[in-house]
N, C-alpha and C positions, 0 to 999 in steps of 0.2 A: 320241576319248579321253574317257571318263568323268569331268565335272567333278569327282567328288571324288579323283582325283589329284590333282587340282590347290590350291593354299596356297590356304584363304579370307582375305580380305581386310575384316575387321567395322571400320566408319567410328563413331567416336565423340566428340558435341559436346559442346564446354565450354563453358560457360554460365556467366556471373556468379555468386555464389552470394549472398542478397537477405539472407536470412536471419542470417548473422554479422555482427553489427552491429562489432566489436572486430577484424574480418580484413578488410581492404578489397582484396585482392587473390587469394581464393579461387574455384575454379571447381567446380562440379558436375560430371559426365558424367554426359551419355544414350547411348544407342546410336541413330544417324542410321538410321531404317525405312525399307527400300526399301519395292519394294510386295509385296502379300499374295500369294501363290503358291496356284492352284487345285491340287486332283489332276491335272487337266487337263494343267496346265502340265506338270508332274513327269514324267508318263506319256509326254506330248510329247519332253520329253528324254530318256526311258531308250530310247524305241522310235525315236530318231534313233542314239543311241549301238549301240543293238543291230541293224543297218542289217532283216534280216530279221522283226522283228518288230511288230507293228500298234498303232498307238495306241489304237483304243478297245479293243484284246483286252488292253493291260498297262492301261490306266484300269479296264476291269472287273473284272480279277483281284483290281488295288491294291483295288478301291474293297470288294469281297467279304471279300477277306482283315480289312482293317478293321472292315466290322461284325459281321464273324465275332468278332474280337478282341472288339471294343464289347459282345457279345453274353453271352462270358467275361465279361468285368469282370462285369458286371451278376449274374451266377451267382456270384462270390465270388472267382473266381478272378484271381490277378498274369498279370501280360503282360510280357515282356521282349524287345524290341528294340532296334535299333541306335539308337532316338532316345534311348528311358527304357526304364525302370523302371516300371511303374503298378500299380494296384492301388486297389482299392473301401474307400471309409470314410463310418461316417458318425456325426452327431453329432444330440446332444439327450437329452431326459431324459422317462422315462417313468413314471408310481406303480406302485404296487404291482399296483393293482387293476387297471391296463391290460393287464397282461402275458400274458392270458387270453386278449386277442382282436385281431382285426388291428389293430394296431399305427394312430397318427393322423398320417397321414403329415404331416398341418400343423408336428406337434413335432418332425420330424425331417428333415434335410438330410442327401441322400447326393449324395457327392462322387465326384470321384477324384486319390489324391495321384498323386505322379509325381518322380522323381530320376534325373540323368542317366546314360545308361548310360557305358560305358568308352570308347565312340567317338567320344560327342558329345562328353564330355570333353575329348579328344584332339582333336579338332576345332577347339575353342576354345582350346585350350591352343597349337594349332601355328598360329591364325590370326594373320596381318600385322595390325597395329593402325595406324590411322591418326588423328588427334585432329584437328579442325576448330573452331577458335574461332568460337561465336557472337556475334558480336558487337552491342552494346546496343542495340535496339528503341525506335522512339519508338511505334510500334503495335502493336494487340492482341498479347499472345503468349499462347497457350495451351498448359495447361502437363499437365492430365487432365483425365478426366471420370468422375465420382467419384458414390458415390450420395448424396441428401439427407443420411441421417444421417451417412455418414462426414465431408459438408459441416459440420456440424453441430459435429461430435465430430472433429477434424483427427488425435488421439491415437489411433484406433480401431485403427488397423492394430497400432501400437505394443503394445496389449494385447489383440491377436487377436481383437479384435472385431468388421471390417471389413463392411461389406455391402455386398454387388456391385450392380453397375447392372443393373436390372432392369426387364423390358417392363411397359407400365402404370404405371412408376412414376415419381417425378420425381428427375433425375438432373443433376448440376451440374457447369458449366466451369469448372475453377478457372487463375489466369492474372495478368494485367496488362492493363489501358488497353483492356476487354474490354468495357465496356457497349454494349450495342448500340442506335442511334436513327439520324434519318433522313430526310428526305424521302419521300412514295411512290412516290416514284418510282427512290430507293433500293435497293429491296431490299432494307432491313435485316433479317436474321432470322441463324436459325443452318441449315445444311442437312447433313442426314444419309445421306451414301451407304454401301449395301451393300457390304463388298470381298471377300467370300468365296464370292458367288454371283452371276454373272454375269445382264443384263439386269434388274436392279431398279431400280425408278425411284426417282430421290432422294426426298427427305422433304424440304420447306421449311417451318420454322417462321418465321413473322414476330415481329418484335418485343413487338406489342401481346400475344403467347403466353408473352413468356418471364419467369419469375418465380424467382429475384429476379434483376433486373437491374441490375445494380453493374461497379465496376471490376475487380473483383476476382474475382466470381463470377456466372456467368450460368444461371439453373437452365432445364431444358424437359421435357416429359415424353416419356418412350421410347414409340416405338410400341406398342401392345397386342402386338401380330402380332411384334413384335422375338423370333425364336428363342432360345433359351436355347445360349450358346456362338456368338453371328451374331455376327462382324466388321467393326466400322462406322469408318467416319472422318467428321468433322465438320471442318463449314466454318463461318467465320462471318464476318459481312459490315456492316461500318458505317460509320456518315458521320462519328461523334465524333469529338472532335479528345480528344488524349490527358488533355485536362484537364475532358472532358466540356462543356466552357463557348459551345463555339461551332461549326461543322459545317466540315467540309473541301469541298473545292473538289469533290473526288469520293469517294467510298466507298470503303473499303477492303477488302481480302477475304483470310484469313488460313485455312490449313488447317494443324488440329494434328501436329506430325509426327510423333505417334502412333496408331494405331489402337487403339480399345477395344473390351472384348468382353463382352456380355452375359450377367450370370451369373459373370464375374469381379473380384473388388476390385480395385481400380488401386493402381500402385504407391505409394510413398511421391513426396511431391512436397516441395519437388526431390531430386533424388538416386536414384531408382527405387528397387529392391529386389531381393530375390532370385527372384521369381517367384514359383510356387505349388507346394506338396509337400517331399518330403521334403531333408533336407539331403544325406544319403549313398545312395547308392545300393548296396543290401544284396546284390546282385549281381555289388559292384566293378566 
């Protein structure tokens, strides 16, 4: 039987909420991230459910049809399936006298918005809710990872400013009880693994790398090579004791339970957001 017969069941944590200083008993929600699902995965299960059909023949169709789709966007055109609604946008400003010749692409960001369609909706709307209190942390908690400026400027999103984390560039943990130090034999650093593409080898940054290194925010820089839209989780790993003042008996090691994506702003912290794209889906 085809799992989407079946009720989904989306897990979502309450969390302290740090921020109300006047509410002492308010909690946030996240939504609790299993893990990242390949094409792989997905084709694995529709070509179980369809007992005659072969895994890598529905992987390659899915995977075709997609950048056949991907391929539309890029020509101008909306796409509509069961997940969204999408379609091509793009932002910046050009003079007069540009308007003549190819266009620079440095001034301008193209995107693609996206709104859910009628299914996913429905999806959401008929899932079983379940609430898990997280409850108070004497160690690290990470809470996103965020680019420099939006580090910088915390109001960014607020006024549609946001800039995504990007390869090459320096990008920050934002958090609690997060400075990272150590012994060498430690291991303190932060470590960034791949989740969207199978056999990549982590990335370990060491502490004497990471700048700025506070309690609150830990910055490091994205790999060059980081794909634009690649799916990473970070780990991070220290000896501090939550008051910075003296070392633990062992190191600690904390992975955010969220995944970030290069090339996307992170949500609002705490409390997340709406995601990315449009509000309706013009579709219905």
């Amino acid at each position: 039987m085809a799992k989407t017969s079946q009720r989904a069941k989306l897990v979502l944590k309450a969390r302290e909420n740090l921020l109300t200083k006047d509410v002492k008993n308010d909690y946030y929600l996240t939504v609790k991230s299993q893990r990242t699902l390949t094409l792989s995965d997905l084709a694995k299960e529709v070509a179980a459910t369809h007992g005659h059909q072969n895994q890598s023949e529905v992987e390659m169709l899915t995977r075709e049809t997609l950048e056949l789709a991907a391929w539309y966007l890029s020509n101008g055109f909306g796409i509509t399936g069961p997940l969204c609604y999408y379609h091509p946008t793009v932002s910046g400003t050009l003079l007069n006298n540009e308007l003549n010749a190819a266009p620079d692409r440095s001034k301008l960001k193209l995107n693609i918005s996206y709104a859910m369609s009628a299914i996913m909706r429905q999806f959401l709307t008929d899932a079983e809710l379940d609430v898990e209190i997280d409850k108070a942390k004497v160690g690290p908690q990470l809470f996103a990872v965020v680019s420099a400026q939006d580090a910088q400027h915390p109001d960014a999103a607020t006024r549609g400013e946001s800039m995504p984390a990007a390869a090459g560039e320096t990008c920050v943990i934002k958090g609690r009880n997060l400075k990272v130090g150590g012994p060498a034999e430690a291991n303190a650093g932060i470590t960034l693994t791949r989740q969207d593409k199978s056999g990549m080898t982590p990335i370990f940054i060491p502490a004497a790398r990471l700048f700025p290194n506070t309690p609150t925010q830990v910055g490091f820089v994205m790999p060059a090579g980081a794909e634009e839209g690649s799916v990473w989780q970070v780990k991070l790993c220290t000896q501090l004791s939550a008051k910075n003042s003296q070392l633990l008996k062992e190191p600690r090691t904390v992975v955010m339970d969220d995944n970030f994506v290069v090339g996307q702003p992170a949500e609002d912290v705490p409390g997340g957001g709406d995601g990315g794209g449009l509000d309706e889906n013009p579709l219905g």
